[in-house]
C-alpha positions in Angstrom: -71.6 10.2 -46.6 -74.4 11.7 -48.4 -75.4 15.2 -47.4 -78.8 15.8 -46.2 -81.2 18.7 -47.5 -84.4 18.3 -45.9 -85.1 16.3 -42.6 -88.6 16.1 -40.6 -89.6 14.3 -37.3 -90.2 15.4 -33.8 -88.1 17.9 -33.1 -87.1 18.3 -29.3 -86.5 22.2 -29.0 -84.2 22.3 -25.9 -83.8 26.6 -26.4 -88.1 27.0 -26.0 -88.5 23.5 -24.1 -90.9 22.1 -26.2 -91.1 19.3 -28.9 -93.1 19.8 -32.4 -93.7 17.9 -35.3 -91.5 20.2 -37.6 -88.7 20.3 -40.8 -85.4 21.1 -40.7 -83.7 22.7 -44.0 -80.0 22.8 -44.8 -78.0 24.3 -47.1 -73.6 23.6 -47.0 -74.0 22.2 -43.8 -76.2 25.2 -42.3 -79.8 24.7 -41.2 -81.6 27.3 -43.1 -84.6 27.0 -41.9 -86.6 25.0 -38.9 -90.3 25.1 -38.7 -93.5 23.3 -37.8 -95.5 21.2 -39.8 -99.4 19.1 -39.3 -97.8 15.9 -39.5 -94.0 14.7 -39.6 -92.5 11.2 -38.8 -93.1 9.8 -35.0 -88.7 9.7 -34.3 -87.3 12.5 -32.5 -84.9 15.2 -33.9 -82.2 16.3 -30.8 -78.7 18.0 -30.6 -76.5 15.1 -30.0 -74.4 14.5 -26.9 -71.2 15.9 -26.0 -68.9 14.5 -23.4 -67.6 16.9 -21.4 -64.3 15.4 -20.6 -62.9 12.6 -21.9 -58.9 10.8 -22.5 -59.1 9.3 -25.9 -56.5 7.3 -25.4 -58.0 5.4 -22.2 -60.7 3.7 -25.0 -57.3 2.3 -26.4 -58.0 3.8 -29.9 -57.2 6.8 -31.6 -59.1 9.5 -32.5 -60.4 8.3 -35.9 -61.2 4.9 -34.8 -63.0 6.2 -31.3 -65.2 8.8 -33.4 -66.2 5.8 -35.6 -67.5 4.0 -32.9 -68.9 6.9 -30.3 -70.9 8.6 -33.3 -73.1 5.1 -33.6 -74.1 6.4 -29.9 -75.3 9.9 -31.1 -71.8 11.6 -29.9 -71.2 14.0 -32.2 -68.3 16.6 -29.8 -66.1 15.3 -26.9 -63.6 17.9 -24.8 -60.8 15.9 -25.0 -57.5 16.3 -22.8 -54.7 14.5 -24.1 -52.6 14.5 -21.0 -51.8 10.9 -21.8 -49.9 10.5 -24.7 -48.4 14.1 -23.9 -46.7 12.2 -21.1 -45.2 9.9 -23.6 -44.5 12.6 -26.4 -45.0 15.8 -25.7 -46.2 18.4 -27.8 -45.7 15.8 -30.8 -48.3 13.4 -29.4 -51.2 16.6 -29.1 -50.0 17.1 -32.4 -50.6 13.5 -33.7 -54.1 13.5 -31.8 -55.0 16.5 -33.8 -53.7 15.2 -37.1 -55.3 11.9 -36.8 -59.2 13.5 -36.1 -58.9 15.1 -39.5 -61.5 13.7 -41.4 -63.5 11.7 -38.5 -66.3 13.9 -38.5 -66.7 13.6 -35.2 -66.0 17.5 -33.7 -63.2 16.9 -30.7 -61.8 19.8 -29.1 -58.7 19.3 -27.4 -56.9 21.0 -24.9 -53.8 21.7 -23.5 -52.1 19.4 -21.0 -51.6 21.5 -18.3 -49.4 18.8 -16.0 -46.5 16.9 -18.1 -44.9 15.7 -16.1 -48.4 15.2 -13.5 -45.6 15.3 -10.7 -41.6 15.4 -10.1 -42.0 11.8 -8.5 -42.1 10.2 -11.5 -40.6 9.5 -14.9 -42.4 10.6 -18.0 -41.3 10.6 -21.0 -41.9 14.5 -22.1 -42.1 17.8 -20.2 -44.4 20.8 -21.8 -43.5 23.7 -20.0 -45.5 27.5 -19.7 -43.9 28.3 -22.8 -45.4 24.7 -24.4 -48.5 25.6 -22.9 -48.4 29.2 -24.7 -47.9 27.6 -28.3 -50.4 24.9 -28.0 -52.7 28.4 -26.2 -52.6 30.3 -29.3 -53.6 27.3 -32.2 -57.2 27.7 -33.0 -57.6 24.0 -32.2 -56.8 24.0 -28.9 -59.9 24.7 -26.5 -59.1 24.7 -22.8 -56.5 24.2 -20.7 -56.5 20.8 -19.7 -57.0 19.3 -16.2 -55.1 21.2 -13.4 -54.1 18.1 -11.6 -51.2 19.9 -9.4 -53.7 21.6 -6.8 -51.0 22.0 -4.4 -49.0 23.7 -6.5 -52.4 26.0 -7.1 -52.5 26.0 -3.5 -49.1 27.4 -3.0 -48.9 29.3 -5.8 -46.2 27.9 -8.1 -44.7 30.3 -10.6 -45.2 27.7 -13.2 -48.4 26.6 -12.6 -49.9 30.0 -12.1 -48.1 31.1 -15.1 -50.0 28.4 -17.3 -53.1 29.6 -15.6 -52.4 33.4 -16.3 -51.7 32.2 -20.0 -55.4 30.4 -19.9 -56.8 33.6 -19.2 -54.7 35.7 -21.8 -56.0 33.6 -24.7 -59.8 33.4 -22.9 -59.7 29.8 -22.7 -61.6 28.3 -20.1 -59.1 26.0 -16.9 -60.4 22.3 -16.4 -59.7 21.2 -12.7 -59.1 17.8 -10.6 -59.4 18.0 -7.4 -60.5 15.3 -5.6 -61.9 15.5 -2.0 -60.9 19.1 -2.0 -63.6 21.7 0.1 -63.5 24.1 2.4 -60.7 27.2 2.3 -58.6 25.0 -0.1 -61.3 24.5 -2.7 -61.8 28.0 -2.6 -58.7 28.9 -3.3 -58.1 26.5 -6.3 -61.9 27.8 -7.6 -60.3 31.6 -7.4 -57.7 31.2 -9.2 -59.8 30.7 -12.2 -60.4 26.8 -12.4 -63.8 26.5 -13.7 -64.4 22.8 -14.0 -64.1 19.3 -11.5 -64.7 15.8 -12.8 -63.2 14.2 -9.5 -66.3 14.8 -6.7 -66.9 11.7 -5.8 -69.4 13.1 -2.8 -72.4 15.1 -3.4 -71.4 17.5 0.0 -67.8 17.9 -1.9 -69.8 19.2 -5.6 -72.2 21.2 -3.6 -69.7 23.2 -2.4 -68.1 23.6 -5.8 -71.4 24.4 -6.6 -71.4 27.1 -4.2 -68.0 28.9 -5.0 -68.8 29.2 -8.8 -67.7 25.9 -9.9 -69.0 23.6 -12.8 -69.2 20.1 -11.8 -69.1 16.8 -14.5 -71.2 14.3 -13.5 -68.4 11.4 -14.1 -69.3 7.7 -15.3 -66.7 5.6 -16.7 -65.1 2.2 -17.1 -63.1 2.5 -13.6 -64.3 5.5 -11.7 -68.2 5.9 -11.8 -69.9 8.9 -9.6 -73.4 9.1 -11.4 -75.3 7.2 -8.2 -73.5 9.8 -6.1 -73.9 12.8 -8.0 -77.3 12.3 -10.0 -79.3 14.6 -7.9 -77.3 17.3 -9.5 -79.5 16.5 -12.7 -82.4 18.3 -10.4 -81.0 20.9 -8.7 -78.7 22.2 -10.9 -79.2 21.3 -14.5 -77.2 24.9 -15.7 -74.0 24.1 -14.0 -73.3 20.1 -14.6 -72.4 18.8 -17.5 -71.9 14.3 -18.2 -68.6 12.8 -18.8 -67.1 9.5 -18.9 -63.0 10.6 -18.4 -62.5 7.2 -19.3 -63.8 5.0 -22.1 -62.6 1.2 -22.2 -63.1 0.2 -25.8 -65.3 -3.1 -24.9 -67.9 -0.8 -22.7 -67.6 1.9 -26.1 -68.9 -0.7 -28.8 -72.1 -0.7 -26.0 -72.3 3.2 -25.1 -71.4 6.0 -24.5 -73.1 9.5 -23.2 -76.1 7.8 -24.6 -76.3 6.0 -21.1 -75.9 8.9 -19.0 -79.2 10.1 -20.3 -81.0 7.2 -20.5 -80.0 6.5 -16.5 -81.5 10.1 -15.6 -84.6 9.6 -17.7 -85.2 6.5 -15.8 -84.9 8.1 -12.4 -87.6 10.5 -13.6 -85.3 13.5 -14.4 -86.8 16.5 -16.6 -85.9 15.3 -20.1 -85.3 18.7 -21.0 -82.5 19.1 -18.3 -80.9 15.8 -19.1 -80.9 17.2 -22.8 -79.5 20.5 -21.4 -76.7 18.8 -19.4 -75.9 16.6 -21.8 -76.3 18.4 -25.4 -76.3 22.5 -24.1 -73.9 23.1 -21.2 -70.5 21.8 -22.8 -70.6 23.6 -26.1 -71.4 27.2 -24.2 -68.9 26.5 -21.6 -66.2 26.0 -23.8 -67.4 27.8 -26.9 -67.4 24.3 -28.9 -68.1 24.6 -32.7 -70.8 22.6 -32.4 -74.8 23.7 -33.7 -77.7 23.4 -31.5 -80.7 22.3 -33.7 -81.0 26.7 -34.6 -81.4 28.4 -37.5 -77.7 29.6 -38.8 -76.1 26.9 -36.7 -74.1 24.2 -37.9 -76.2 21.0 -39.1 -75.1 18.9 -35.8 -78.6 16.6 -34.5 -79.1 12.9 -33.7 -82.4 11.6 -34.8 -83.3 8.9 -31.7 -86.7 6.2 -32.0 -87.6 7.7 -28.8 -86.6 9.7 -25.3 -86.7 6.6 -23.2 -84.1 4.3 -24.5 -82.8 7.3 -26.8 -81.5 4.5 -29.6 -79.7 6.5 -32.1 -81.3 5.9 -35.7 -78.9 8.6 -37.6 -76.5 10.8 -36.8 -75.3 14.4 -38.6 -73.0 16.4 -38.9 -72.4 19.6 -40.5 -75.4 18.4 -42.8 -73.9 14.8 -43.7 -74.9 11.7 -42.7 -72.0 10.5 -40.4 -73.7 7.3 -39.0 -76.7 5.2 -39.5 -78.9 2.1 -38.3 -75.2 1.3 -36.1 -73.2 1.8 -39.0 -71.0 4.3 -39.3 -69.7 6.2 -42.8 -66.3 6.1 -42.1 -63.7 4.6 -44.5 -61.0 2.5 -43.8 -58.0 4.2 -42.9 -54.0 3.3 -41.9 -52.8 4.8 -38.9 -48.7 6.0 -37.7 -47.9 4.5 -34.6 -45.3 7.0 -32.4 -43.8 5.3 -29.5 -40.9 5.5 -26.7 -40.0 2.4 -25.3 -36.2 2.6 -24.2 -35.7 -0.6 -22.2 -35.0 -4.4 -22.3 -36.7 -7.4 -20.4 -36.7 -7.8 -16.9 -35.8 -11.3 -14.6 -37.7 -11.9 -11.2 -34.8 -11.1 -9.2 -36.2 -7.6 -10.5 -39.0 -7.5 -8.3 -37.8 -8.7 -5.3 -37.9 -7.4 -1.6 -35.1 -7.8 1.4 -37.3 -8.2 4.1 -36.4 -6.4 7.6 -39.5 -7.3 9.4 -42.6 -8.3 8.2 -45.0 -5.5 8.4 -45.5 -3.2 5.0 -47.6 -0.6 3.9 -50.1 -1.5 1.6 -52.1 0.1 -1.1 -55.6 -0.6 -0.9 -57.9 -0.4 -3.9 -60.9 0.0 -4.0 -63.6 -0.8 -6.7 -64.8 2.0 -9.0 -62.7 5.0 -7.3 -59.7 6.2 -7.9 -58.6 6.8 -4.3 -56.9 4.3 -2.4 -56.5 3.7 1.4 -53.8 2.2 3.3 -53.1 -0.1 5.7 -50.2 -2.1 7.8 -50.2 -5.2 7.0 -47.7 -8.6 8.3 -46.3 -9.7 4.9 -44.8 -13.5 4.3 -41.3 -14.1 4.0 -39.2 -16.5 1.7 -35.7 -17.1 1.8 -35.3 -13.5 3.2 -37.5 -11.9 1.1 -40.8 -10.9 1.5 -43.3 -12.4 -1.1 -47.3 -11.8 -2.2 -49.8 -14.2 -0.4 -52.6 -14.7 -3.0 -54.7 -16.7 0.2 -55.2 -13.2 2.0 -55.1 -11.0 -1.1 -51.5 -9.8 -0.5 -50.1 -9.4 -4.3 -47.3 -7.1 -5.4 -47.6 -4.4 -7.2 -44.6 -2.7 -9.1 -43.9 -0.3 -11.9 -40.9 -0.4 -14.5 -39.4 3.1 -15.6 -40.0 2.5 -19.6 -38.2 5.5 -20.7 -34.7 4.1 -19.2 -33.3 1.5 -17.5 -33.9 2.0 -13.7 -34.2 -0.4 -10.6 -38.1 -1.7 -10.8 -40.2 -0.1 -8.0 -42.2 -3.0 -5.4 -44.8 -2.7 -3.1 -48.0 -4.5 -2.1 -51.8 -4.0 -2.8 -54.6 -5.5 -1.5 -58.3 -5.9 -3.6 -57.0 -7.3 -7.1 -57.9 -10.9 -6.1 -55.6 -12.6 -8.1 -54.7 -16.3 -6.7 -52.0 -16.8 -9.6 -50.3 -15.2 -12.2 -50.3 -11.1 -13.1 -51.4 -8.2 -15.2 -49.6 -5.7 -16.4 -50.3 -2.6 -18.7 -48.2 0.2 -20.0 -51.6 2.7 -19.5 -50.1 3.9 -16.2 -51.9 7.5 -15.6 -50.0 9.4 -15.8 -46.8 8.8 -16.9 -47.2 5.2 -18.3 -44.5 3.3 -17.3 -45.3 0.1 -17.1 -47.2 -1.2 -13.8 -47.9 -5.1 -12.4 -50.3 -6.9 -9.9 -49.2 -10.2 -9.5 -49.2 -13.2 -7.1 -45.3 -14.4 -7.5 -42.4 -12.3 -9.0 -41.7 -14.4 -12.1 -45.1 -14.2 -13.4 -44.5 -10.1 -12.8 -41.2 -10.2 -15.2 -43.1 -12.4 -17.5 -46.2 -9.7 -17.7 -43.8 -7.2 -18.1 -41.8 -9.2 -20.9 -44.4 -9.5 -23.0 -45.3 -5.4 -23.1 -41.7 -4.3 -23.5 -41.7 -7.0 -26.7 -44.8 -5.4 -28.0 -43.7 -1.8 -27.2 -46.4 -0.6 -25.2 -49.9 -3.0 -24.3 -51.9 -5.1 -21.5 -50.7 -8.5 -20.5 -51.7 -11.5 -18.3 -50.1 -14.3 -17.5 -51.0 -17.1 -15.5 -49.9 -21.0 -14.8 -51.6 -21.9 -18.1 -51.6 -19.4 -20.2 -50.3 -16.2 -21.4 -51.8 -12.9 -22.7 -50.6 -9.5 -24.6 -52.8 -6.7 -26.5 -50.8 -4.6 -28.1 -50.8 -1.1 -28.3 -48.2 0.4 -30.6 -49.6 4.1 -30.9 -46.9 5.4 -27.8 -47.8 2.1 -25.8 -51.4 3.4 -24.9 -53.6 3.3 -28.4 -54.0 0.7 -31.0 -53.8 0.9 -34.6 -56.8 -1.2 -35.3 -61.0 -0.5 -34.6 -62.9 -0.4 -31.7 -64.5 -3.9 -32.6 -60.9 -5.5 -32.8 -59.5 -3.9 -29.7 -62.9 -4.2 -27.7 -63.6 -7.8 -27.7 -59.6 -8.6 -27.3 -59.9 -6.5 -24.5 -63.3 -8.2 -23.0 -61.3 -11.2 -23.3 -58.0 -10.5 -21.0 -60.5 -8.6 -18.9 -62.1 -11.7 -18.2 -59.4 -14.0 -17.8 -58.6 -11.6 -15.1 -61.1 -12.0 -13.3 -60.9 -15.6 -13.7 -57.8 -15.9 -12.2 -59.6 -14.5 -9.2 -60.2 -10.5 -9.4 -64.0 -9.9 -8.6 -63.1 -5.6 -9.6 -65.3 -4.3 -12.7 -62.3 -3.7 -14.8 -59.3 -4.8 -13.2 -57.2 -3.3 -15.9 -58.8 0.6 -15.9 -58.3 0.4 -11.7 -54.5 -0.7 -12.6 -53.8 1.7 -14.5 -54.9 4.2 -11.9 -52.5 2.6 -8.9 -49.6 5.3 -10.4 -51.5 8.4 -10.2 -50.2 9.9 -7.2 -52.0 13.5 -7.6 -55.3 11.5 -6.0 -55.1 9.6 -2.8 -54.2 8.0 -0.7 -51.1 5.5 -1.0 -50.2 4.7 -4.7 -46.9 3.9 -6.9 -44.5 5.3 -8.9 -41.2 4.1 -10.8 -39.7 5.8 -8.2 -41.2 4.5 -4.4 -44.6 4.4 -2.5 -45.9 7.7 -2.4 -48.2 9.1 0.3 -50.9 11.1 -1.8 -52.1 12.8 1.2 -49.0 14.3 2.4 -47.4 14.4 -1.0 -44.3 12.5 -0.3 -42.6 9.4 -0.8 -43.2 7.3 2.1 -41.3 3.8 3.1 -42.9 0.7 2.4 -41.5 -1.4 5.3 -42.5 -0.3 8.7 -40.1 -1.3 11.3 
């Protein structure tokens, strides 16, 4: 990485919304100087990008190998929340996110997980309590407080979760929320008590009455859940108080982009470049106080230099005055990585996944396509030998979860959506516990699927009646050890043997992994029963 000393171009001044031919001068990674000159070259000199909210581990990689990839896009700061592997390992696995960034160049800032366990009805593998919350408060590398996910325990005041929010505000670290579908009185109590941030609107009335109370909204497009067409007018009418983020970055959809497309979408719709560039370079480094420069004098040396400000393709990217990435390649080196796990449980049989029948009508998750909300429906189920089974001709598959941390009968129910007309997927990125959750169209393929990730401690599997798939992810069942390249097109592949088995959703695997996260609507699944999102309560799955 070869550190830079003088750059010129076009340089897009977000602070005075204007854009000059100008130089910039550095000195230790500082720009000394910026100023304008007759004639400099014809690409343009911007802050880079910042997503506002991200899970590392949902792009399957770790930090190191995700910053080698996103900085090729002109990403040069994420706030990340590594609820995910916390789930797994506690305060060891921030730890080991933290430790594994050294060196990437790219600036993260994490926070604390604010919700380990998410909820009581389910098994994770770690707990971080207020007084977890505290020590990981006061490091100087810990930003935020990471997604409040437990609203109703907001709502009715929980001692522990108001005690994690009190310790927030004693170390003057901004509260990240998640709230979906929450408005009215309720919203404004959550907002009150000091949350300052949603990802989860996934109408524009529900973020304009955020809006209202105070809130900031992110203006969420990812591999599963994707709110830009809902949200995008936001871009207009409030470019001060939204910010862009994708919450979740499949690896195959990284190697293409990253915040880079949330910019070049607005642009196209006719946005004010210089809002787009606000929301998606400005906003997230002043709301949470990121140590990241802004193309000033005496700020770090932290720009992207794009060919132009319609398709915004990054031609170099820098970092505290070094050339971190260029022409798609990025400076990087080579590096080993640890892989942490906890997988305490031997294979499974089909008898595993089974269901007495005592009638034929069952609750049934339905999912649907790009949300991360379910409904639910009754639905007559088919019965076998006294036992009620999927039905791949109506799109009736089960859908189960195995408790990875011990040995504990395997949770069943039924889901509606996936498509499959043989076979099953399975993956151990559960949100947000990650025990190990299966669609399938017959219970042997489901033990099978689930075989082949408790083999590989932790991964995505798919097995159907001709074949059989596993991607393994070794870093606490939910990362890979190996670059975004590797892990992306393995990934594009069992993606699309998914959907060649018969599922017609954009990533089959992201939605899966989403069927388990009971803090969002409606019906989902834990290792421990169907659970009624709505109420907050398990709920039976047979309906006499």
């Amino acid at each position: 990485m070869e550190p830079l000393k003088v750059i010129s171009g076009q340089i897009v001044d977000l602070h005075q919304r204007r854009i000059f031919p100008g130089s910039i001068s550095i000195l230790d990674g500082i720009i000394t100087e910026i100023k304008e000159i007759g004639y400099a070259p014809a690409h343009f000199i911007l802050p880079g990008f910042v997503d506002a909210h991200i899970h590392i581990e949902s792009s399957m990689l770790v930090p190191y190998e995700f910053a080698r990839t996103a900085l090729k896009h002109g990403t040069i700061a994420t706030i990340s929340d590594p609820h995910e592997i916390a789930n797994v390992l506690g305060i060891d696995g921030v730890v080991y996110m933290l430790e594994n960034a050294k060196g990437a160049k790219l600036k993260f800032h994490f926070g604390a997980p604010s919700c380990v366990p998410a909820t009581t009805f389910e098994t994770a593998g770690a707990i971080i309590d207020a007084d977890g919350v505290e020590a990981l408060l006061r490091r100087d590398d810990i930003f935020y407080l990471s997604e409040m996910m437990n609203y109703p325990g907001v709502l009715f005041e929980d001692s522990e979760v108001m005690k994690k929010i009190a310790l927030a505000k004693k170390y003057n670290k901004p509260v990240d929320g998640h709230a979906p579908g929450l408005m009215g009185t309720d919203a404004e109590k959550y907002i009150a008590a000091g949350i300052s941030t949603d990802h989860e609107c996934f109408t524009l009335e529900e973020a304009l009455g955020k809006l209202k109370q105070g809130m900031k909204i992110l203006i969420r497009e990812g591999s599963a859940a994707r709110n830009f067409n809902a949200l995008h007018s936001l871009v207009k009418s409030h470019p001060n108080e939204v910010m862009f983020c994708c919450d979740d970055k499949h690896p195959d959809e990284l190697i293409l982009f990253h915040i880079d497309e949330h910019v070049r979408k607005s642009v196209s719709l006719g946005y004010d470049l210089f809002d787009v560039l606000q929301i998606a370079c400005i906003n997230p480094v002043h709301h949470y106080k990121m140590n990241v420069g802004l193309l000033r004098e005496g700020d770090s040396a932290d720009f992207i230099c794009v060919k132009d400000l319609t398709t915004f393709e990054v031609i170099k990217t820098v970092i505290d005055g070094e050339v971190v990435a260029e022409a798609q390649k990025t400076f990087l080196p080579d590096r080993k990585h640890s892989t942490p796990n906890q997988f305490n449980i031997q294979s499974k049989t089909a008898s595993d996944f089974s269901i007495k029948a005592d009638g034929t009508r069952v609750r049934t998750i339905i999912a649907l396509d790009g949300q991360l909300i379910t409904k639910e429906e009754t639905i007559d189920a088919s019965i076998k030998d006294g036992h009620l089974i999927a039905d791949p001709s109506k799109d009736l598959l089960k859908i189960a979860v195995v408790n990875r941390y011990s040995e504990a009968p395997v949770a069943v129910a039924f889901i509606k959506n996936f498509g499959l007309r043989e076979g099953a997927i399975a993956s151990s990125v559960a949100h947000d516990s990650h025990n190990i959750i299966i669609v399938g169209a017959d219970d042997a393929s489901m033990a099978k699927a689930a075989n082949l990730i408790i083999a590989a401690r932790g991964g995505l599997s798919l097995v159907s009646n001709s074949e059989e798939m596993v991607i393994g992810l070794p870093v606490a069942g939910l990362m890979s050890d190996r670059d975004c390249e590797t892990i992306g097109n393995a990934y594009a592949k069992i993606d699309q043997l998914a959907k060649s088995l018969g599922s017609s959703l954009k990533a089959p695997y992201m939605l899966l992994s989403f069927m388990a996260l009971l803090v969002i609507p409606q019906l989902k699944i834990s290792d421990k029963g169907l659970f009624d999102g709505g109420k907050f309560v398990f709920t039976n799955l047979q309906i006499e």
